[in-house]
N, CA, C and O atoms as CSV, one atom per row, in Angstrom:
chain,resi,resn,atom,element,x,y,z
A,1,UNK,N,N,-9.466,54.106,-20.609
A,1,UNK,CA,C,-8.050,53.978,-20.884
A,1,UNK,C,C,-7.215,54.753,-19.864
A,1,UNK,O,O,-6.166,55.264,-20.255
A,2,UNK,N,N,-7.682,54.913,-18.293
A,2,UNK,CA,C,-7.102,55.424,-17.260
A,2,UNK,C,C,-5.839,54.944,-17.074
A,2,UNK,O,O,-4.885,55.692,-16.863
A,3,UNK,N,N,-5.714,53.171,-17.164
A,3,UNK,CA,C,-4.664,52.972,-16.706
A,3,UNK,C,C,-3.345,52.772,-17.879
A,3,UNK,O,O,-2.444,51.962,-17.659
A,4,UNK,N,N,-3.383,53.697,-19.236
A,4,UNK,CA,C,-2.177,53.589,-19.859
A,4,UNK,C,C,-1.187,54.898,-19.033
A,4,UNK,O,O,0.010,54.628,-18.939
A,5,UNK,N,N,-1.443,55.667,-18.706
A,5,UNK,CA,C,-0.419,56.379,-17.673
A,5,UNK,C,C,-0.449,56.170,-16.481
A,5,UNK,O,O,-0.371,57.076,-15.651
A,6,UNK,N,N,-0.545,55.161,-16.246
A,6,UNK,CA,C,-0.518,55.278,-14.459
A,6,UNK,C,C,0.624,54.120,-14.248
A,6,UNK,O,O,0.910,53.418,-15.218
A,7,UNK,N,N,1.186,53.944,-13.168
A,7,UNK,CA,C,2.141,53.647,-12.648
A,7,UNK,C,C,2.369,51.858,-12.483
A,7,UNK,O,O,1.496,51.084,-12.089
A,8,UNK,N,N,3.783,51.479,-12.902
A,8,UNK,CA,C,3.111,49.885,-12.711
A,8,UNK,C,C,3.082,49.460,-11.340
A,8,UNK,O,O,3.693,49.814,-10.331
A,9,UNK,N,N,1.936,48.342,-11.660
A,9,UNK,CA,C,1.217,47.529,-10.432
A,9,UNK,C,C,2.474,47.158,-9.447
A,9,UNK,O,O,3.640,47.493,-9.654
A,10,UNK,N,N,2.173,46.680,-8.748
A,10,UNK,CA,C,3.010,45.813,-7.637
A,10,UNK,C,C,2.779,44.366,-8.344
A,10,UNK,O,O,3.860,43.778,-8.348
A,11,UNK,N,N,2.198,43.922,-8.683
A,11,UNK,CA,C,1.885,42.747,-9.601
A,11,UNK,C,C,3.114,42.542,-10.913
A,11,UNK,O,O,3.782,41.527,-11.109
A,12,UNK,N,N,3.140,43.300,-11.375
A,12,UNK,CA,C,4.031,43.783,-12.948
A,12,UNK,C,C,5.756,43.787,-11.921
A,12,UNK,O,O,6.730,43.123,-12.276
A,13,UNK,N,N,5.731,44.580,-10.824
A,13,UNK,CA,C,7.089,44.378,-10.373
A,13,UNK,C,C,7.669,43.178,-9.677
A,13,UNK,O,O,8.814,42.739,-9.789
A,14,UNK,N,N,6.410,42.599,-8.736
A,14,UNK,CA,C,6.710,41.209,-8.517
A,14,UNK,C,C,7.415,39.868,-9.426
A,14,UNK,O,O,8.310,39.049,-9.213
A,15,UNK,N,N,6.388,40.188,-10.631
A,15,UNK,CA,C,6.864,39.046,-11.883
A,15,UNK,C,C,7.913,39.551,-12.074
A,15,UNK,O,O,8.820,38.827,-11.664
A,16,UNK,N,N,8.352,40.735,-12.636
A,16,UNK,CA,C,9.861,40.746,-13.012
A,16,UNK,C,C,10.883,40.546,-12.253
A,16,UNK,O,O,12.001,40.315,-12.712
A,17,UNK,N,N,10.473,40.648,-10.335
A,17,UNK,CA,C,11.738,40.102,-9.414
A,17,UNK,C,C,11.853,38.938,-9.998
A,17,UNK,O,O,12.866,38.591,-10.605
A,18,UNK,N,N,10.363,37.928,-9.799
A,18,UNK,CA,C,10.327,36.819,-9.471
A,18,UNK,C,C,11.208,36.106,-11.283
A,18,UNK,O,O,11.923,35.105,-11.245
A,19,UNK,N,N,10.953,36.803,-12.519
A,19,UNK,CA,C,11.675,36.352,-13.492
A,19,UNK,C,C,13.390,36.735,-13.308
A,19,UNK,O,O,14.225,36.308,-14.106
A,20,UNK,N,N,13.639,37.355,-12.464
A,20,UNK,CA,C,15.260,37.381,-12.473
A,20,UNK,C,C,15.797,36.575,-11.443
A,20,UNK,O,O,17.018,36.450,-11.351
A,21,UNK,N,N,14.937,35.952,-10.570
A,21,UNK,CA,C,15.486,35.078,-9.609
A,21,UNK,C,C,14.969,33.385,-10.049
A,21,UNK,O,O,15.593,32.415,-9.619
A,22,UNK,N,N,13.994,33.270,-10.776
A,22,UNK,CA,C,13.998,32.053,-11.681
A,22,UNK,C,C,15.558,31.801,-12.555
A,22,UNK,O,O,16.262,30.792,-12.525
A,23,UNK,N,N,15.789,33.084,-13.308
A,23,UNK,CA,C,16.753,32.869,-14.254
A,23,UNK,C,C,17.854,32.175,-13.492
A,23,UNK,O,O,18.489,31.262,-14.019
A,24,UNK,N,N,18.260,32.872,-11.404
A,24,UNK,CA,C,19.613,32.679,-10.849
A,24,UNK,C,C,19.455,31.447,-10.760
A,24,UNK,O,O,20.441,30.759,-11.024
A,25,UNK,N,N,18.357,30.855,-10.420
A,25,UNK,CA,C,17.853,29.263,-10.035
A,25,UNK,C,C,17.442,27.906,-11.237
A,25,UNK,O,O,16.963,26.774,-11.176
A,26,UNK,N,N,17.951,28.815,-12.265
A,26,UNK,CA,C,17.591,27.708,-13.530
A,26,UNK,C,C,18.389,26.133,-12.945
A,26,UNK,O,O,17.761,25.081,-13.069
A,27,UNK,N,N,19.850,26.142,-12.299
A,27,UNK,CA,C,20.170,24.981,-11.958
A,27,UNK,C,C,19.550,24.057,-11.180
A,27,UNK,O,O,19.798,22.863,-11.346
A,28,UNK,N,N,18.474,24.577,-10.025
A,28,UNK,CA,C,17.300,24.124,-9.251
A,28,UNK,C,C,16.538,23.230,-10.059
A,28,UNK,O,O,16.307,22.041,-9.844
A,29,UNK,N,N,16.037,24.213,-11.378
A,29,UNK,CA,C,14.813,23.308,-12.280
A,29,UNK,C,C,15.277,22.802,-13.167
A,29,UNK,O,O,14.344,22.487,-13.906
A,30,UNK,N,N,16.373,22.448,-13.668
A,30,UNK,CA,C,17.268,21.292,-14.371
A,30,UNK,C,C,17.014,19.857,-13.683
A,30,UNK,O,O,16.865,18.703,-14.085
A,31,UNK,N,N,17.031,20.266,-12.917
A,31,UNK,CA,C,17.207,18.847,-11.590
A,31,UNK,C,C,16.137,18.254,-11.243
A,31,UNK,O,O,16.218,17.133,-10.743
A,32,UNK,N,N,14.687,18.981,-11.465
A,32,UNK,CA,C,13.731,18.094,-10.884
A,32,UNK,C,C,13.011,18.327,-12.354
A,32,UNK,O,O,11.794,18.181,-12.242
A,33,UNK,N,N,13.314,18.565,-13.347
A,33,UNK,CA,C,12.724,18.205,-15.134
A,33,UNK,C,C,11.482,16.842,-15.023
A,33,UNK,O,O,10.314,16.669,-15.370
A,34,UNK,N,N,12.686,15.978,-14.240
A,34,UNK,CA,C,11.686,15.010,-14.236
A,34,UNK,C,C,10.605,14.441,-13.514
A,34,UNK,O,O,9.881,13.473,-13.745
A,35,UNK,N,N,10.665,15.336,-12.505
A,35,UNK,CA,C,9.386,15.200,-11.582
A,35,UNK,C,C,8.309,15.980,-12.171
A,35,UNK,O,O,7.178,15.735,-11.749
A,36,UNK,N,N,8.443,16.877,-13.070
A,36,UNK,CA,C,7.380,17.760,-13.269
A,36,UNK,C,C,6.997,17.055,-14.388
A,36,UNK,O,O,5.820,17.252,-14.688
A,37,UNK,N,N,7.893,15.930,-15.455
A,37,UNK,CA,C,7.073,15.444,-16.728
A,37,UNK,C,C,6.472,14.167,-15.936
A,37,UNK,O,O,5.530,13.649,-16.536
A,38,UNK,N,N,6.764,13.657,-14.918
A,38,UNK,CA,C,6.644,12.766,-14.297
A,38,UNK,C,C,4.962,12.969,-13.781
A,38,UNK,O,O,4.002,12.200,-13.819
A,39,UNK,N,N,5.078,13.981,-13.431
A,39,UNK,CA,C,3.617,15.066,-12.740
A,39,UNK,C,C,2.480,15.245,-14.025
A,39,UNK,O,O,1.324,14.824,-14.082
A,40,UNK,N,N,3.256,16.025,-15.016
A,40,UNK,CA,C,2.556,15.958,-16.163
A,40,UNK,C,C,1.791,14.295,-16.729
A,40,UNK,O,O,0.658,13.900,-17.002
A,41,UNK,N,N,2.724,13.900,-16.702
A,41,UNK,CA,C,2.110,12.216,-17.427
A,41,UNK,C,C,1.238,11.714,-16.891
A,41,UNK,O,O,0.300,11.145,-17.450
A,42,UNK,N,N,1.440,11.873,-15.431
A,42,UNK,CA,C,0.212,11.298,-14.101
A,42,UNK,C,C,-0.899,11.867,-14.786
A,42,UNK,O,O,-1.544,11.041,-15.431
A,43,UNK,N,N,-1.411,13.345,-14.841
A,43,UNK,CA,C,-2.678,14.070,-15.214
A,43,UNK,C,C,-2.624,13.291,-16.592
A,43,UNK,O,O,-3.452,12.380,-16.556
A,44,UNK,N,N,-2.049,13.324,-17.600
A,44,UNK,CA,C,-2.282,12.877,-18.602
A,44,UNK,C,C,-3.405,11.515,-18.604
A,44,UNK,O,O,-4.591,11.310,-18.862
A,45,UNK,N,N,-2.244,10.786,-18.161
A,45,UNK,CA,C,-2.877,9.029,-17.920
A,45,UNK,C,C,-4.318,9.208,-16.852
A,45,UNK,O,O,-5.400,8.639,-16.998
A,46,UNK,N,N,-3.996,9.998,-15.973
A,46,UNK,CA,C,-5.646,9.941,-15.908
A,46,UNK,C,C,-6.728,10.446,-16.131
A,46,UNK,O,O,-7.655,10.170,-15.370
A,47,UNK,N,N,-6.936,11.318,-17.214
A,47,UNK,CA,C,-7.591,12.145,-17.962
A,47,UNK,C,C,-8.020,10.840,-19.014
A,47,UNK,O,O,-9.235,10.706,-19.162
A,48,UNK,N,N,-7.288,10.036,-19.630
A,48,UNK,CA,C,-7.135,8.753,-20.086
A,48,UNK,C,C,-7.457,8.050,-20.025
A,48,UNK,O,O,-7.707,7.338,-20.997
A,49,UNK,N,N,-7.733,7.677,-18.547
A,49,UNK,CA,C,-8.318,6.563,-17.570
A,49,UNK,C,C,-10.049,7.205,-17.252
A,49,UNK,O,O,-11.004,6.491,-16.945
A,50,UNK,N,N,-10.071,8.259,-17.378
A,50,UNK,CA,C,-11.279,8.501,-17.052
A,50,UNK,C,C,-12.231,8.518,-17.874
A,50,UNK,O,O,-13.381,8.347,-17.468
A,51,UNK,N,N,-11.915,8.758,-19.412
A,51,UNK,CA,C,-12.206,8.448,-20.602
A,51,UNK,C,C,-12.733,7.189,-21.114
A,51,UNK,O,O,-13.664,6.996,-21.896
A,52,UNK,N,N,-11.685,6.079,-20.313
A,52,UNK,CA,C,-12.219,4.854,-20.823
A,52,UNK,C,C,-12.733,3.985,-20.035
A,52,UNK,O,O,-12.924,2.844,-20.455
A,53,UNK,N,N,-13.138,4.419,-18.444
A,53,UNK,CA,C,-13.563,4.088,-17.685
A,53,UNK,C,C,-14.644,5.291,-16.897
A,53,UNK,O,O,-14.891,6.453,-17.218
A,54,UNK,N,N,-15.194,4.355,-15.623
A,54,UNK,CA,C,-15.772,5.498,-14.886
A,54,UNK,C,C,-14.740,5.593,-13.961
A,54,UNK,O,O,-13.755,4.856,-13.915
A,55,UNK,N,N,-15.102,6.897,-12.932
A,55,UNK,CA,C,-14.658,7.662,-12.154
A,55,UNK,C,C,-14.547,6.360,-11.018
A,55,UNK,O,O,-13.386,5.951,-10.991
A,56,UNK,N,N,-15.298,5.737,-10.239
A,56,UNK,CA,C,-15.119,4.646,-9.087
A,56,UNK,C,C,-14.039,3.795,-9.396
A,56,UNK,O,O,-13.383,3.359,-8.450
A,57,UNK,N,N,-13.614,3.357,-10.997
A,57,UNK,CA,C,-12.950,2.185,-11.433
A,57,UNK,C,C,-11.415,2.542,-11.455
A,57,UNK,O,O,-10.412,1.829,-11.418
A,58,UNK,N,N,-11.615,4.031,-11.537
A,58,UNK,CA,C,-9.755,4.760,-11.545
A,58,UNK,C,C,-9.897,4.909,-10.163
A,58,UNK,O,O,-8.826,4.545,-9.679
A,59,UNK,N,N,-10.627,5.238,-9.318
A,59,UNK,CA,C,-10.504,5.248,-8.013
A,59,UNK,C,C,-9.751,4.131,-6.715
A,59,UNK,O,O,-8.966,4.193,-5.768
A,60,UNK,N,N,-10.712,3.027,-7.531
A,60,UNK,CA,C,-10.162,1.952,-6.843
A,60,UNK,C,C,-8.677,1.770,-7.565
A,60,UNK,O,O,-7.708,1.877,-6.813
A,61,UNK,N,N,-8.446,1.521,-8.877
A,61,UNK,CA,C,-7.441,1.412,-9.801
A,61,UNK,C,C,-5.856,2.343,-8.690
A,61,UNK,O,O,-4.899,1.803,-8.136
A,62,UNK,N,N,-6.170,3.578,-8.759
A,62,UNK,CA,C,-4.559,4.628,-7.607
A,62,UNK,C,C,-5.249,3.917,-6.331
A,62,UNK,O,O,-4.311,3.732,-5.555
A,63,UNK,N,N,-6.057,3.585,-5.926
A,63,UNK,CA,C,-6.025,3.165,-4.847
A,63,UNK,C,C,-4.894,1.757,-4.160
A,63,UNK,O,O,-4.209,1.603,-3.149
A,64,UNK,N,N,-5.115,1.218,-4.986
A,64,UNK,CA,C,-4.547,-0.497,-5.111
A,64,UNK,C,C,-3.367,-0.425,-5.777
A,64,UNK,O,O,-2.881,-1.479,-6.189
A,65,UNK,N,N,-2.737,0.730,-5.992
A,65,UNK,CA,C,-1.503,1.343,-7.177
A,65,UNK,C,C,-0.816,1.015,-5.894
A,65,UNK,O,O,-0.053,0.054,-5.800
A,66,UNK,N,N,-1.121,1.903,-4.803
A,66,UNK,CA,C,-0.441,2.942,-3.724
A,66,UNK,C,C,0.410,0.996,-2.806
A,66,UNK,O,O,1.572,0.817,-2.438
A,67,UNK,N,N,-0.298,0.392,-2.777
A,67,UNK,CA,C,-0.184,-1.228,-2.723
A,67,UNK,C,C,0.851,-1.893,-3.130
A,67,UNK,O,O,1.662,-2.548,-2.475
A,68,UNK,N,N,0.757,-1.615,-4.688
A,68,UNK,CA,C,1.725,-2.099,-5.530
A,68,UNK,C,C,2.848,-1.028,-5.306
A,68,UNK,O,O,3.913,-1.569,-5.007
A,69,UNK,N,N,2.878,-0.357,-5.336
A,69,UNK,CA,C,4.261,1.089,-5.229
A,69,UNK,C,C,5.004,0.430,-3.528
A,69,UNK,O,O,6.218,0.327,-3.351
A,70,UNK,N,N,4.080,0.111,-2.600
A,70,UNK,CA,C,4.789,0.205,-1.744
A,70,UNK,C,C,5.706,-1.554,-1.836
A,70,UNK,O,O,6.922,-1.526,-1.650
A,71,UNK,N,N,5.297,-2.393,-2.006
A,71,UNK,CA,C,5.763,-3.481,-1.950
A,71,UNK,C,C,6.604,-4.056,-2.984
A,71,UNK,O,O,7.221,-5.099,-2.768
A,72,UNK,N,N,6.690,-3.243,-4.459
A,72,UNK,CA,C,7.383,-2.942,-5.296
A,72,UNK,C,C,8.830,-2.703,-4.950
A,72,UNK,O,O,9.838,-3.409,-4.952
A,73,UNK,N,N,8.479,-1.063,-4.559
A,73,UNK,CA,C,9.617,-0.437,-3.781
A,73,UNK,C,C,10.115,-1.362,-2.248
A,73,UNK,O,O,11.209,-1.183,-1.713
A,74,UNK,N,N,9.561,-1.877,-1.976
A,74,UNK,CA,C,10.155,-2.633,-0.963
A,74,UNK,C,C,11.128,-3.655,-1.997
A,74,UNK,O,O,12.212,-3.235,-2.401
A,75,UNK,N,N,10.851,-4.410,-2.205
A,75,UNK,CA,C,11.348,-5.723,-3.349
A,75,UNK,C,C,12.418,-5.157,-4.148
A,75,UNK,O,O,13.270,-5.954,-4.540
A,76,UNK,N,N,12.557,-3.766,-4.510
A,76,UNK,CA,C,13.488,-3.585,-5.605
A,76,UNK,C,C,14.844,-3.091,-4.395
A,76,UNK,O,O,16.038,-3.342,-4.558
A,77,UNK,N,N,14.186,-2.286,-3.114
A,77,UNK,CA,C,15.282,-1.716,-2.297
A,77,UNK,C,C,15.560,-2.743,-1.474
A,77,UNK,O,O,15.835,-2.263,-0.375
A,78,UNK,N,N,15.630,-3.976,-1.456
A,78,UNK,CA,C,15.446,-4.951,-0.242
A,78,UNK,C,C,16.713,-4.645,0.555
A,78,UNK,O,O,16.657,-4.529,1.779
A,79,UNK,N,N,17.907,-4.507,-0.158
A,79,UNK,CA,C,19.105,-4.204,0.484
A,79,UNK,C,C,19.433,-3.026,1.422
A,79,UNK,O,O,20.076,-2.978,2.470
A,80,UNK,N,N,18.793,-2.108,0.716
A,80,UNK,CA,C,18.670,-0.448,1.541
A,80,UNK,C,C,17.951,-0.549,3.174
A,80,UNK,O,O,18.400,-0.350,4.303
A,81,UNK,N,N,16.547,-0.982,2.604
A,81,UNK,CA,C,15.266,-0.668,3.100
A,81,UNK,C,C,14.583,-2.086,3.489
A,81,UNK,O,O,14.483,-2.931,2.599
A,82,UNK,N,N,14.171,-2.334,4.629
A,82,UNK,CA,C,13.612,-3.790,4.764
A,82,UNK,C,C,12.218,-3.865,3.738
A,82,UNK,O,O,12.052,-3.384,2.617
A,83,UNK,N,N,11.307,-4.662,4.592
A,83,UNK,CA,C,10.459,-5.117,4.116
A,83,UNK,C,C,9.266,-3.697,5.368
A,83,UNK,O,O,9.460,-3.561,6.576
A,84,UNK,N,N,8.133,-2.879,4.510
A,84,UNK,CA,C,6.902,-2.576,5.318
A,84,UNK,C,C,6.901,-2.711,6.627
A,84,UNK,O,O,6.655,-3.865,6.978
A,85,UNK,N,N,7.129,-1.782,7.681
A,85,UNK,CA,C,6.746,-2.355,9.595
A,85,UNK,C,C,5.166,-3.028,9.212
A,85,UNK,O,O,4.489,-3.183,8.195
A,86,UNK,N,N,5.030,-3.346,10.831
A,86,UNK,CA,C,3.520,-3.788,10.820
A,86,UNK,C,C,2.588,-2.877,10.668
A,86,UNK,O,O,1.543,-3.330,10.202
A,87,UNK,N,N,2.595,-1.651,10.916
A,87,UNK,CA,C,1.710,-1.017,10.813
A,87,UNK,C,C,1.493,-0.346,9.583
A,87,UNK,O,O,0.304,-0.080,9.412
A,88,UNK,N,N,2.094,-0.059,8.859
A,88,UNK,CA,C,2.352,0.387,7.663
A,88,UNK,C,C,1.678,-0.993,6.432
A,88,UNK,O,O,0.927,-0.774,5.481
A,89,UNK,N,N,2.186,-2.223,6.816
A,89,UNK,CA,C,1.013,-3.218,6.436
A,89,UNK,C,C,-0.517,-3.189,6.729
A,89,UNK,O,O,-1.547,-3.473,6.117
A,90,UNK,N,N,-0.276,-2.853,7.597
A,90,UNK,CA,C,-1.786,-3.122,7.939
A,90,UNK,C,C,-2.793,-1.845,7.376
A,90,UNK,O,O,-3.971,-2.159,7.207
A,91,UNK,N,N,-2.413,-0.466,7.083
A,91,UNK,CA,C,-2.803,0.431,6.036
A,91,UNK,C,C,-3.026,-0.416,5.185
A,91,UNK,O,O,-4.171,-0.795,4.941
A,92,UNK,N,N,-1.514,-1.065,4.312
A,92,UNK,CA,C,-1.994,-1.075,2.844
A,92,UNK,C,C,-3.282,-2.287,2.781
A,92,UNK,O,O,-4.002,-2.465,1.799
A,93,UNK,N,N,-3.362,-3.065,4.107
A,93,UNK,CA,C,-4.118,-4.036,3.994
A,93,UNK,C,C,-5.670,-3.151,4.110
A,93,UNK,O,O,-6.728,-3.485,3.577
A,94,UNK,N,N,-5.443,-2.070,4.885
A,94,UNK,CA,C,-6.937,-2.064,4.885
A,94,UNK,C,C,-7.103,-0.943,3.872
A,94,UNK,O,O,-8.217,-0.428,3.960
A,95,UNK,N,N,-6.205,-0.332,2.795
A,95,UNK,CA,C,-6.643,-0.154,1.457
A,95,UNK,C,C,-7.320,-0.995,0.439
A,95,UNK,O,O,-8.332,-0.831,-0.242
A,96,UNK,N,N,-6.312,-2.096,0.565
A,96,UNK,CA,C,-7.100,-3.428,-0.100
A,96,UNK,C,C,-8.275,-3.705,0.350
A,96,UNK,O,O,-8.890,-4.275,-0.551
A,97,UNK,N,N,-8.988,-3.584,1.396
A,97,UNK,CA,C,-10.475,-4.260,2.168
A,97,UNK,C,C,-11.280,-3.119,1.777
A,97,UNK,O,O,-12.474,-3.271,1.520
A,98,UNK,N,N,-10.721,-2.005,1.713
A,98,UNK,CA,C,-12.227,-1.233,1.653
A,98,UNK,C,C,-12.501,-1.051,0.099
A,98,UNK,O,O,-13.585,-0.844,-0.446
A,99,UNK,N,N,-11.272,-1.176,-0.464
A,99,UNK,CA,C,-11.303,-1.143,-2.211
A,99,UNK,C,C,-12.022,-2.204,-2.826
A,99,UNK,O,O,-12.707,-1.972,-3.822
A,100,UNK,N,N,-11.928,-3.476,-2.281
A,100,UNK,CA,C,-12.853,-4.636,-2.255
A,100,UNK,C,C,-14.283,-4.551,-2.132
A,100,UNK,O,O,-15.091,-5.062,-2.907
A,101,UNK,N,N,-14.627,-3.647,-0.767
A,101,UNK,CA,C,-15.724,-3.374,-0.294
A,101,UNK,C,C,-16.628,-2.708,-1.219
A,101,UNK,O,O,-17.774,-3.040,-1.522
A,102,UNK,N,N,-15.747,-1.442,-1.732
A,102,UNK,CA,C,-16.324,-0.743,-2.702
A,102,UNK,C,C,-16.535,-1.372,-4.225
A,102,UNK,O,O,-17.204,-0.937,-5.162
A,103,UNK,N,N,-15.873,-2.327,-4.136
A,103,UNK,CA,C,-16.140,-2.607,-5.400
A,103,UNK,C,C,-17.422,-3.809,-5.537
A,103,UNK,O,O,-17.957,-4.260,-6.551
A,104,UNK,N,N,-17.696,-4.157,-3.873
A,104,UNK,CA,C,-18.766,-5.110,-3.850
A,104,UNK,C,C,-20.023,-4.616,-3.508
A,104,UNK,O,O,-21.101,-5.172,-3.723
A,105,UNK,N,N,-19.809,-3.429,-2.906
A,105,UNK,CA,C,-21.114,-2.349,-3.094
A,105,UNK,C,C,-21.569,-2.008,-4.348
A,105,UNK,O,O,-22.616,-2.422,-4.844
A,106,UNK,N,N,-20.719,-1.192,-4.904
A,106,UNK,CA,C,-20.952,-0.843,-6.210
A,106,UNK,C,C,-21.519,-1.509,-7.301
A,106,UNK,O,O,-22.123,-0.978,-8.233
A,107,UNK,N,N,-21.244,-2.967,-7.103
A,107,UNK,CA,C,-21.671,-4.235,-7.836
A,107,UNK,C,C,-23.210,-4.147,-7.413
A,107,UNK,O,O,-24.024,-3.838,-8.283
A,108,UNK,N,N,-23.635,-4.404,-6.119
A,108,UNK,CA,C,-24.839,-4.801,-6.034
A,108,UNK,C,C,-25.531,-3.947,-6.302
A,108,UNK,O,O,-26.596,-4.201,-6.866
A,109,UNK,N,N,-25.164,-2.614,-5.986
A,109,UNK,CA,C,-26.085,-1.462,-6.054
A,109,UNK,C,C,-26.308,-1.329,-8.035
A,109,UNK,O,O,-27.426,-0.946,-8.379
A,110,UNK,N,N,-25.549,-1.555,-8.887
A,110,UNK,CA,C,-25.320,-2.160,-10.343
A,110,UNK,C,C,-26.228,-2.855,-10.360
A,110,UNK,O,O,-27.258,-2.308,-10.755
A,111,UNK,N,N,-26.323,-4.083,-10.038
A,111,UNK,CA,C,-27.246,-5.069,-10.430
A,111,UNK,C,C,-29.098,-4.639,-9.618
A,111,UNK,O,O,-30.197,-5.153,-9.829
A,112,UNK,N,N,-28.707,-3.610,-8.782
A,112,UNK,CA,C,-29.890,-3.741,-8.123
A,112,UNK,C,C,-30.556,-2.425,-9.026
A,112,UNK,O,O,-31.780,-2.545,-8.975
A,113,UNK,N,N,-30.242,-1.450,-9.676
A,113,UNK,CA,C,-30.623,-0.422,-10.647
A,113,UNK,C,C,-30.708,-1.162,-12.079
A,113,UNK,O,O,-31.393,-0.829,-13.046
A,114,UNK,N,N,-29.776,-2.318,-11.945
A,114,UNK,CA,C,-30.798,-2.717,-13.179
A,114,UNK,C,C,-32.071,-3.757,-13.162
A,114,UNK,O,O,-32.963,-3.812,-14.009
A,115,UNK,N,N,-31.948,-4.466,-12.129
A,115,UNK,CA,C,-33.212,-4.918,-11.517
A,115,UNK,C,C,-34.587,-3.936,-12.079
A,115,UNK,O,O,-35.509,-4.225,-12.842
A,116,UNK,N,N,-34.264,-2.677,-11.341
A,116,UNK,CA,C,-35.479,-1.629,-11.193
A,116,UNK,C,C,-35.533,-1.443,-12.460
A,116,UNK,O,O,-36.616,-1.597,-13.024
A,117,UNK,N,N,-34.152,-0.995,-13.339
A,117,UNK,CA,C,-35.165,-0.513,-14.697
A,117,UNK,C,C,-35.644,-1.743,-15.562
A,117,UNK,O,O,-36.037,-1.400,-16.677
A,118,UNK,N,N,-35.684,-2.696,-15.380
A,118,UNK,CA,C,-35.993,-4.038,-15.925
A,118,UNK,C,C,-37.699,-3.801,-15.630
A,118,UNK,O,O,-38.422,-3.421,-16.551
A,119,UNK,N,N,-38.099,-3.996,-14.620
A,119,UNK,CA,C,-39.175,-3.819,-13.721
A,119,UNK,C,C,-40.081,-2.614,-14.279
A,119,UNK,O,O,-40.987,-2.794,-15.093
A,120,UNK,N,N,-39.919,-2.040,-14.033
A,120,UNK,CA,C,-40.658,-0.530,-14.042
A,120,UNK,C,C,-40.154,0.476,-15.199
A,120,UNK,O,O,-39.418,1.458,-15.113
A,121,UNK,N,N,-40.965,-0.249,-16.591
A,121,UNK,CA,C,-40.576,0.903,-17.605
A,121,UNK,C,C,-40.994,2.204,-17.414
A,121,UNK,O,O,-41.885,2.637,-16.683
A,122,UNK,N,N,-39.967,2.979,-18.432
A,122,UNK,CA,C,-40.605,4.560,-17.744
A,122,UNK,C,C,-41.995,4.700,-18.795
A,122,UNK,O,O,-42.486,4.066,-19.730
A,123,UNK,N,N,-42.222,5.677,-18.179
A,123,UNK,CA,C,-43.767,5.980,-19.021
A,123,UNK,C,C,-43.566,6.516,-20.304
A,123,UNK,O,O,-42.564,7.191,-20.538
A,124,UNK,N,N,-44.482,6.265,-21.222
A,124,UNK,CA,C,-43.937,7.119,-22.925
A,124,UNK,C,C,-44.497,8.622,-22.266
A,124,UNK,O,O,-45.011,8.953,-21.198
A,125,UNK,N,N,-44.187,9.161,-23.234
A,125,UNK,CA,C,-44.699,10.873,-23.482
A,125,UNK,C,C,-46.075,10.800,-23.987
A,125,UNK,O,O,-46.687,11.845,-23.770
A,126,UNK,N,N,-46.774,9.868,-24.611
A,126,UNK,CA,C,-47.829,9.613,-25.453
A,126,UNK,C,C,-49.097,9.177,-24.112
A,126,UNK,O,O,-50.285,9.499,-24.100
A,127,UNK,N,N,-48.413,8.443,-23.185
A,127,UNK,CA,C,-49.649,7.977,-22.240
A,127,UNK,C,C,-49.391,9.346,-20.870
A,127,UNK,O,O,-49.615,8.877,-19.754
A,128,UNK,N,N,-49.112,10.368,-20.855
A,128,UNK,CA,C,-49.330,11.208,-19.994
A,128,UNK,C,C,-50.543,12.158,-20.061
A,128,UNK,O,O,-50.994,12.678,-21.081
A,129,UNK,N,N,-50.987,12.293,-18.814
A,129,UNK,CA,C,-52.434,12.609,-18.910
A,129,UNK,C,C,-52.056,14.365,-19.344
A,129,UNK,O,O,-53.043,14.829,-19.915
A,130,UNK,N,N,-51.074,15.272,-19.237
A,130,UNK,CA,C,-51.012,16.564,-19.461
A,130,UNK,C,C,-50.971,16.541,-21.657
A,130,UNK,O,O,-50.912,17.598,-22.285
């Protein structure tokens, strides 16, 4: 119990700057409320997604999002903002090809593990020679 008289941390004085200059800046975090529930919901939904899927299927899933967000947002700003340059297409295109890819790997390599356990039952516990 050394440290009930001893002096506060630099830690203990930091937080209390840092809580009186939060308080001057509360109008700062009024303003972006909704990026942070916005932030929050993201983790949510995919905590969600991972639950009712596997991990490769949400993968490809934000992958092919990022696709839809951009050409979305193109379509809704058409007036602002043109349409995607070429090169910036050609990303989202080769998001789409390798998300494809992966999902046609993943397939075979699927069908090819169940091939094997079809094939080659495992051994009981009963026929081991130990």
């Amino acid at each position: 119990m050394g440290w009930v008289g001893a002096p506060p941390s630099p830690l203990v004085l930091a937080s209390l700057t840092a809580r009186r200059r939060a308080r001057a800046q509360w109008g700062k975090l009024r303003r972006y409320w909704a990026v942070v529930a916005v932030f929050l919901l993201n983790i949510y939904t995919n905590i969600m997604a991972l639950k009712a899927s596997n991990v490769e299927t949400v993968i490809v899933f934000r992958s092919v999002t990022t696709v839809v967000v951009a050409f979305g947002d193109a379509a809704a700003l058409r007036s602002t903002r043109g349409l995607p340059s070429a090169p910036v297409v050609a990303c989202l295109l080769a998001i789409v090809l390798f998300a494809a890819a992966f999902v046609a790997v993943e397939r075979a390599e699927g069908m090819q593990v169940a091939r094997l356990s079809r094939r080659a039952p495992s051994p009981s516990p009963a026929s081991s020679p130990c």
